[in-house]
N, C-alpha and C positions, 0 to 999 in steps of 0.2 A: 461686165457686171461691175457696180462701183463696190467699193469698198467700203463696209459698214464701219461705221461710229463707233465709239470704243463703248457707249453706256451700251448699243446693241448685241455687243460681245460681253459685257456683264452681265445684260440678261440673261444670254444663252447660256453661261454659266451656273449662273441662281439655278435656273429652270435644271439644270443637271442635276443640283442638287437636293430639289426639291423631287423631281422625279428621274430618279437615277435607271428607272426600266426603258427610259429613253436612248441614253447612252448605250444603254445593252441592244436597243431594238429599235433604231432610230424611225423604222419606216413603221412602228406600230402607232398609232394616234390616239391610243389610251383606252378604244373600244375594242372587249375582245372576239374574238372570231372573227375581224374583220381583215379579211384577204386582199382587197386594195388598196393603191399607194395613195393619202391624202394628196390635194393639190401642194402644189408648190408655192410658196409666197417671200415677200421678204422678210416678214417679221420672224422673230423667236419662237422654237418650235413649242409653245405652251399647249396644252394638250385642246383639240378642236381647232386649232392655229393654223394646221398644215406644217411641212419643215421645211430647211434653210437648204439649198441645193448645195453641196459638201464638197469638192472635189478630194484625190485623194491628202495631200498634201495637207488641204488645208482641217481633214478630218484628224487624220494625227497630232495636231498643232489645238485644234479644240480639245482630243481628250488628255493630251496633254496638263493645257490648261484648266481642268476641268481636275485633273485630280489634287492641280495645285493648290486648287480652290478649295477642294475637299479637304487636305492637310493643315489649312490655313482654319480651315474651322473646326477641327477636332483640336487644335494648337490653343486656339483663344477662344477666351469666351465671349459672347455675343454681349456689344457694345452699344445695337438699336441700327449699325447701318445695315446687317442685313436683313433683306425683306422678311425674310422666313421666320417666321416667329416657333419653325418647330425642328428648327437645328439644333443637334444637340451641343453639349457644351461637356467637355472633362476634363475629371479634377485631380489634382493629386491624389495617388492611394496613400489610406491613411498608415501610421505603421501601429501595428497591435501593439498594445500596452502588455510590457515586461512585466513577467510572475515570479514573484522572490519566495522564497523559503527563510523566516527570519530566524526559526528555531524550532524544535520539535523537543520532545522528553518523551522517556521510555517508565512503563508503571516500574517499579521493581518491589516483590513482596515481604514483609517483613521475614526474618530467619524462623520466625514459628510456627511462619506456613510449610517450612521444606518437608517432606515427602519420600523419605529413603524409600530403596525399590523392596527393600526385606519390609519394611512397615504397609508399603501399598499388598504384599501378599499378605499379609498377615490378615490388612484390614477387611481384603474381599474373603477372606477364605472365614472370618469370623463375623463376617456380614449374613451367614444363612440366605444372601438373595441368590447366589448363583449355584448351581451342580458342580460336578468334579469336572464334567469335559468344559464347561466355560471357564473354569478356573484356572485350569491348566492351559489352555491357548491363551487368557492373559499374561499367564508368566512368560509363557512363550515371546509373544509379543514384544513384552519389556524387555525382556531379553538382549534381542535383536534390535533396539529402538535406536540404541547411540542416546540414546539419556545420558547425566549423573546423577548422582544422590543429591542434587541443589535443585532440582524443579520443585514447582509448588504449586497445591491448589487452595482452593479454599477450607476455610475451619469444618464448614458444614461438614464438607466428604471424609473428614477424618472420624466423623463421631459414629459411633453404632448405638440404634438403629439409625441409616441417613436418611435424611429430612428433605425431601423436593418439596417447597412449597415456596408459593411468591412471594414472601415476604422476606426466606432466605435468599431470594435470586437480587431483589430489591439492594439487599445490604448488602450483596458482593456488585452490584453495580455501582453505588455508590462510591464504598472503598475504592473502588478503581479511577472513574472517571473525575470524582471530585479533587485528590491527591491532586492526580497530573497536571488538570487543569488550574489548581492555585497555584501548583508548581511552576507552570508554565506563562503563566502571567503575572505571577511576581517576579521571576528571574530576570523579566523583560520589559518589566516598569510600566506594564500595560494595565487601565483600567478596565476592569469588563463592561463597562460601558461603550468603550471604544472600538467593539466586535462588532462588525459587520455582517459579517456572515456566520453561521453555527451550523457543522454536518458532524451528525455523530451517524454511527455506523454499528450495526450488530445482528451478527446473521441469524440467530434463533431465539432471541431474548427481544420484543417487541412490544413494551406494556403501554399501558395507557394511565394519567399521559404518557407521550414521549421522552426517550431519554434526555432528548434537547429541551424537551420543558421543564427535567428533573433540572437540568445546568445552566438555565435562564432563573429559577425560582431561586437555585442556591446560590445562584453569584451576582443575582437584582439585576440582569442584562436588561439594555431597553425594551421597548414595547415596538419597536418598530424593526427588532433585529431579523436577517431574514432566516429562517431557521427551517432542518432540513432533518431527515429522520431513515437511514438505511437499514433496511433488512432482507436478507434472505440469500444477500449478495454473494454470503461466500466468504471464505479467506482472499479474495480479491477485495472484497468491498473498501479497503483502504486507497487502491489507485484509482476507483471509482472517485470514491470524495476527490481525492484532487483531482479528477477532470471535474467534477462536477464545479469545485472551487476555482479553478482556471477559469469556466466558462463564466461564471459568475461574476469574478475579476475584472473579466475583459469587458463586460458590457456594461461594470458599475466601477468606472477607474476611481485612484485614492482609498481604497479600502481594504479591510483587512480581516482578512477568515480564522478563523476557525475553526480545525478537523479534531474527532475524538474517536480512537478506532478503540471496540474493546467484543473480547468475545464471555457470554457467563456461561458455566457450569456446571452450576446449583442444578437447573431443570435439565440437564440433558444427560443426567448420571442416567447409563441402560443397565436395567436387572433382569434384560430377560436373556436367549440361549442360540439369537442367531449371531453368528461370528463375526459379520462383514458390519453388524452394530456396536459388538462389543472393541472395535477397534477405538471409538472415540473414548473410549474411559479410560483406555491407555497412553491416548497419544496427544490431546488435548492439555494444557495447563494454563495457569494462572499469568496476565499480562495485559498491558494496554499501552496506547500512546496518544502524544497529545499533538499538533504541529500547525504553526500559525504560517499563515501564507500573505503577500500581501501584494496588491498593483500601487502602492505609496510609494512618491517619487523621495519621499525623504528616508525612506527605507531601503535604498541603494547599498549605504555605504556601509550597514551594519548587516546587512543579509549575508547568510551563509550560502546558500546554492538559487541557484536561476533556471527555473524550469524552462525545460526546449522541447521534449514531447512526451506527449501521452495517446499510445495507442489501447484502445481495446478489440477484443476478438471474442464471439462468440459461436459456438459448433452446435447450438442446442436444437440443431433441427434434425442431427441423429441420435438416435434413440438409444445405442449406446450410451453417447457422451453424456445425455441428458439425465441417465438414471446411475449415471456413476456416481455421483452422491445424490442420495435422495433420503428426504425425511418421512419416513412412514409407520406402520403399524406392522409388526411381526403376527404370528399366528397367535398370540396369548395377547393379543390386542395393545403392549407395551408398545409405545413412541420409543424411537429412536433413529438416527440417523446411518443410513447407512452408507457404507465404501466399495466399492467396486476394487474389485481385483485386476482389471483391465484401469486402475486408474494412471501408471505409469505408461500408457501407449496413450491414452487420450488424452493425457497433458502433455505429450510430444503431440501429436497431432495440431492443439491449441497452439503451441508453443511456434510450430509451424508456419501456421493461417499469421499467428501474429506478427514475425520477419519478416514473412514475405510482405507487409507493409509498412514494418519500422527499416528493415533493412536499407531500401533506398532511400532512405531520409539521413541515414544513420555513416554508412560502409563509406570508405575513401572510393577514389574512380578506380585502382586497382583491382578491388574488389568485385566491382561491378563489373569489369571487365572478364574478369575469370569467372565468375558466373554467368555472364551473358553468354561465353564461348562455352560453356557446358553446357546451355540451353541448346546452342547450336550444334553441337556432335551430337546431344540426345537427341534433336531432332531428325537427325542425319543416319539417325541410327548407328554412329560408329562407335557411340560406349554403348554397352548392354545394360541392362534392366540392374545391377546387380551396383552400377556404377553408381554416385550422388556425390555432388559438392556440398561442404559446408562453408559458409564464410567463416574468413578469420575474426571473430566481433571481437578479438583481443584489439585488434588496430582501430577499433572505433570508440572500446570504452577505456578505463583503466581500471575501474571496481563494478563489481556484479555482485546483486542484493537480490539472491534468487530465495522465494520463499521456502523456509523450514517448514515444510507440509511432512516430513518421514524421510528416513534413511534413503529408502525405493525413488522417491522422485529427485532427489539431489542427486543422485548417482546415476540416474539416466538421463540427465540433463545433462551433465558434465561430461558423461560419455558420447550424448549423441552434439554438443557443441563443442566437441574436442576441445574443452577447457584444461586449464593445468591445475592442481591440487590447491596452490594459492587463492584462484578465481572462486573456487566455492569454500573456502577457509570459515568467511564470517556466517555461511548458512552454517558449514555443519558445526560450528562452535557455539552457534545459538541455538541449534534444535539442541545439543549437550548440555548446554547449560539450563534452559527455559524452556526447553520444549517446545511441543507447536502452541506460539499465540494467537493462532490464526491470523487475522488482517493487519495484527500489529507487527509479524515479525521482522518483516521487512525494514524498521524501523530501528527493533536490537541488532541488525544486522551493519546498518550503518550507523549504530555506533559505535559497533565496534573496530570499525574501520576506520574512524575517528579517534579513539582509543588509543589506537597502536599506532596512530603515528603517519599516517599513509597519504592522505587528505592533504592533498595541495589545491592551491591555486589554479585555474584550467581544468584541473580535471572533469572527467566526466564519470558517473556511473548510474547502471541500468537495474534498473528495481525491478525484479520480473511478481508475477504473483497470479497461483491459480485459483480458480473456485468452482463453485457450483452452478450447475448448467450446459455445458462445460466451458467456463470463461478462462483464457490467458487475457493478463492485462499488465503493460506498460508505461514504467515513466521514465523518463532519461533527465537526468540534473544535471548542469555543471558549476563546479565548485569556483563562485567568485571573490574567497577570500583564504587566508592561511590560517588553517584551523587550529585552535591550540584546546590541549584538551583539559578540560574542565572537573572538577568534584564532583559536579551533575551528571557526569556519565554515568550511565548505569551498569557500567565494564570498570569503573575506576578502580573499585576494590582491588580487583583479582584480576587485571587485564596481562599483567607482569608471569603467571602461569599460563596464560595462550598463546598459540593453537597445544591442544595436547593429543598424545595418541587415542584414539577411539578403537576399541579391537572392537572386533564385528558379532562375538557374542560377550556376553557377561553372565558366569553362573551365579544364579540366584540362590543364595544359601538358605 
């Protein structure tokens, strides 16, 4: 047999390429079901052609070159020499555009709002809306909360008779989100004009218009800004907005967000006598926060922290978790939001679902390695049922901003991630001083962590945050400059008296 030509050894290559079920099935001829062998010929086995008779030697040596062929076209892109116009071509992957954090502010309310805990009895007890037994598990409640005498709500709920009406909800929103927001854009030389993005946030206060059109109308934002409006989200709804503004970021680089997390009040005061409702008029207070995010390359060198991930988890397909907070109607028809008493096993649960997919993002190879080999004895059966790992997530973070939702869930959280007293300092210092601000707290959290001094360079820390549904949600930051602490903190005053002792009741005189 002579020896083919080199173009006829390029064809046989193309044609590999082109139909690569060749190379797998050289005696198939392209028709299927067809059980016999095409003729033999000399040409290039193109499909109806017949094929090239192969010996062994010389079959290795084609696919050989035939994959080199193939590496050579996935390598370059196509130049017009070869014939195939339906080869593909690939490109470098692109790398995602870095998400800065250039500064955030926390509400903090004037001293006239504060709310001693002997004034809050007094007020419901001379309010005529509640009985003796709902009055008394209030106290109870506050009791046991880890409060001080410095949280605060609005004016309305101090007045007798209180006033639910939209117009007072109106003014305690405003108060809130207007402050921070000029707060936060004049600190940082920013025009509101220059906002890109606008995500306010508020899980039970929804009017119309939207909050985000109350704070485009008051701060003249463009007509083109892309504006976004959360509810119902929960005390999570804060690490919602930043995934939401990440995503956002990424697929509109050079610009710059704006998040406005705030919870109101005014409409969610319950006067009626089921207990798992009367829990929010105790443990709810006055707060909000503002935080601009940006994918602007010229905002590198002034950012504070660099978002690295955001997980969310949601459990709300069981029926437990789903009706662990739930906004409904009691038997005397009163709205109000209620709390589950299983709410500290279902926010371990969330808390759970959540790791198990931050965790391998997150955990050094040690980590994963000791959990991988407790996968394997449990499977083995050689620990019993009784047995569980937990990671160490001290070696992964160095500050944890676990949300101030109540004494119960900070303390089961710490207990079931074997934290040390340190690690949950800035929740329970925040639930003490400000109570739960719902979506915002996570934010007085890390300031105060900033406050004190802590906040270096590298660091990293994990902002946890539960809600409603049953949502756990994650953001992990790291801190890419040396923070120095500023007037603006909303810890500056009084940061010099923290952490303090919290005894576990306080009698209510």
């Amino acid at each position: 047999m002579k020896r083919k030509p080199k173009n006829a050894w390029k064809k046989y290559e193309n044609a590999m390429i082109l139909y690569p079920e060749l190379m797998r099935n050289p005696r198939n001829n392209g028709s299927k079901g067809s059980g016999r062998e095409p003729p033999s010929s000399g040409r290039a086995p193109f499909p109806g052609h017949g094929r090239m008779p192969l010996s062994s030697g010389r079959a290795l040596y084609t696919s050989i070159r035939t994959f080199t062929a193939i590496l050579k076209q996935l390598r370059l892109p196509n130049k017009g020499n070869d014939p195939s116009p339906q080869s593909k071509q690939t490109y470098p992957r692109k790398k995602k555009n870095t998400i800065y954090l250039l500064d955030y502010t926390c509400y903090k309310p004037p001293s006239s709002y504060r709310v001693p805990m002997s004034m809050f009895v007094e007020h419901i007890e001379l309010a005529d809306q509640f009985d003796h037994n709902s009055v008394a598990f209030q106290i109870k409640i506050l009791e046991k909360s880890g409060f001080s005498e410095e949280t605060c709500v609005p004016p309305c709920l101090t007045k007798l008779p209180i006033a639910k009406t939209l117009s007072i909800a109106m003014d305690e929103a405003e108060t809130v989100i207007f402050s921070i927001v000029k707060e936060i854009l004049e600190r940082n030389n920013i025009h509101p004009k220059a906002v890109d993005m606008l995500i306010t946030n508020s899980s039970t206060f929804s009017p119309t218009p939207s909050l985000s059109a109350m704070l485009i109308k008051e701060f003249k934002m463009r007509s083109n800004v892309m504006s976004f409006n959360l509810s119902g989200m929960g005390c999570s709804a804060g690490i919602v907005s930043v995934g939401l503004a990440r995503d956002l970021l990424r697929v509109h680089k050079n610009s710059l967000a704006l998040i406005v997390s705030s919870e109101n009040m005014s409409l969610n005061w319950y006067t009626g006598k089921n207990r798992s409702m009367l829990l929010t008029n105790v443990l709810f207070k006055m707060g909000g926060a503002a935080i601009l995010m940006s994918s602007r390359d010229q905002d590198k060198k002034k950012a504070k922290y660099m978002l690295k991930h955001v997980e969310r988890t949601n459990i709300a397909r069981d029926d437990q978790s789903y009706a662990c907070v739930f906004q409904e109607n009691d038997d005397e028809k009163k709205t109000g939001v209620s709390i589950s008493k299983n709410i500290a096993s279902v926010a371990g649960q969330a808390l759970k679902a959540n790791m198990a997919i931050l965790g391998p993002k997150v955990l050094p190879l040690t980590e994963k390695f000791r959990y991988g080999l407790f996968l394997v004895l449990k499977k083995m059966m050689i620990l019993g049922k009784g047995h569980f790992y937990v990671p160490n997530f001290g070696k992964a973070f160095e500050h944890f901003c676990i949300h101030a939702g109540g004494r119960a869930v900070i303390t089961a959280i710490e207990k079931g991630l074997k934290m040390k007293q340190k690690d949950v300092e800035a929740s329970r210092m925040t639930l003490y001083r400000f109570g739960n601000t719902s979506s915002s707290s996570i934010w007085y959290e890390l300031s105060y962590i900033e406050a004190k001094g802590r906040m270096r360079r590298g660091d990293t820390v994990w902002q946890i945050a539960f809600g409603s549904g049953f949502k756990c949600n994650s953001a992990v930051w790291k801190c890419v400059c040396n923070i120095q602490t500023d007037e603006a903190n909303v810890w500056n005053d009084k940061i010099h008296s923290y952490p303090v002792e919290v005894p576990e009741t306080i009698k209510i005189l």
